[in-house]
C-alpha positions as CSV (number, residue, x, y, z in Angstrom):
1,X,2.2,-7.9,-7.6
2,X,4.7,-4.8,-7.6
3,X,2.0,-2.7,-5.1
4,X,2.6,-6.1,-2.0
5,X,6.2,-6.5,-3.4
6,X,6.8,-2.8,-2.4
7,X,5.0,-3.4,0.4
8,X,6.8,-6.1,1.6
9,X,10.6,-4.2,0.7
10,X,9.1,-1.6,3.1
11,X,8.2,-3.4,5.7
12,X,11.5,-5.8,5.2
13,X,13.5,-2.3,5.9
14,X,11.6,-1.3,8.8
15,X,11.9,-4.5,10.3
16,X,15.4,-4.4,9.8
17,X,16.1,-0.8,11.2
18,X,14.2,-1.8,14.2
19,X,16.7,-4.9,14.9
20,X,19.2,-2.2,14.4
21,X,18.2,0.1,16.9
22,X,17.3,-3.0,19.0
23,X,21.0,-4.2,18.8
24,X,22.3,-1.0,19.7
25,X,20.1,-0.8,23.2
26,X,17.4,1.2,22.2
27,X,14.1,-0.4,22.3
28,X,10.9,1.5,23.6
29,X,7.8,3.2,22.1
30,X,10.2,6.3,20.7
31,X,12.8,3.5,19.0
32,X,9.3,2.1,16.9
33,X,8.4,5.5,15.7
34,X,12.3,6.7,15.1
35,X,12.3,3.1,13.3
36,X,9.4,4.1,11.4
37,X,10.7,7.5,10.2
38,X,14.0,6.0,9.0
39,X,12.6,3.2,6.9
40,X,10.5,5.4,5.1
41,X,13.3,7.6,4.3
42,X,15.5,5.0,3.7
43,X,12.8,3.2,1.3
44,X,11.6,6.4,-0.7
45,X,15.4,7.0,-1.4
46,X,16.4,3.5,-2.1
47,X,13.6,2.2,-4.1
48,X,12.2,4.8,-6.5
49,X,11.7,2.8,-8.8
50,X,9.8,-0.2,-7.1
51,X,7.9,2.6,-5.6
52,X,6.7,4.1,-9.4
53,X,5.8,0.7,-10.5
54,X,4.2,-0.2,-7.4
55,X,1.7,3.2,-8.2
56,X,1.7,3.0,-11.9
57,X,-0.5,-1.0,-10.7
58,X,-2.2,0.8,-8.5
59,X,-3.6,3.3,-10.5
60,X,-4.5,0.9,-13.3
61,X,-6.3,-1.2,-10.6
62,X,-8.0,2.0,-9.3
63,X,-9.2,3.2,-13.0
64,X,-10.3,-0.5,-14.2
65,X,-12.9,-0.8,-10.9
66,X,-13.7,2.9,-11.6
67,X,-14.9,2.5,-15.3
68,X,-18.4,0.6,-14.8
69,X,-19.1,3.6,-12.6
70,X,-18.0,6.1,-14.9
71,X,-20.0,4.4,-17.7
72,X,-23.3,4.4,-15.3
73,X,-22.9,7.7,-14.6
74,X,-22.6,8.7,-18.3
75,X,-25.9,6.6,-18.8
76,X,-28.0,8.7,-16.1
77,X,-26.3,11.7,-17.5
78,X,-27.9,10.5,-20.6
79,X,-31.2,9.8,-19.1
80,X,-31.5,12.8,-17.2
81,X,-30.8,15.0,-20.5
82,X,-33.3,13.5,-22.5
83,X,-36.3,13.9,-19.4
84,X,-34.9,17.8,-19.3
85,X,-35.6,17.8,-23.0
86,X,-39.0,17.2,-23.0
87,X,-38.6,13.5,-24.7
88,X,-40.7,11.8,-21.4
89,X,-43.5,13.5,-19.9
């Protein structure tokens, strides 16, 4: 939940510094990437810690849909040793 929480905060501030630049007369392709820029800055500074949490869930996610592969790779591991060894011929 904290990964599309972050998310949204992100997307909240770019929306927002877009409006601004919008307000002030400056709306064309340059004002979406110059809005772009600035709410990334603005969001790495002002949510540090939304954005740790945000990884620390992503990283568990990542490592629980990595373990079955990690356990069948340690299995052919496993099989592969014991057809070096000589066990199946």
């Amino acid at each position: 939940m904290m990964v599309f929480a972050y998310w949204a905060a992100r997307t909240g501030i770019f929306v927002a510094v877009l409006a601004a630049l919008w307000l002030i007369g400056w709306f064309d392709v340059i004002a979406v990437f110059a809005a772009f820029i600035l709410a990334w800055l603005i969001s790495y500074l002002a949510l540090p810690g939304m954005r740790r949490a945000a990884q620390d869930q992503m990283a568990r996610a990542i490592d629980r849909s990595q373990r079955s592969i990690r356990a069948a790779d340690d299995e052919e591991d496993a099989e592969i040793g014991r057809f070096e060894g000589g066990e199946h011929r």
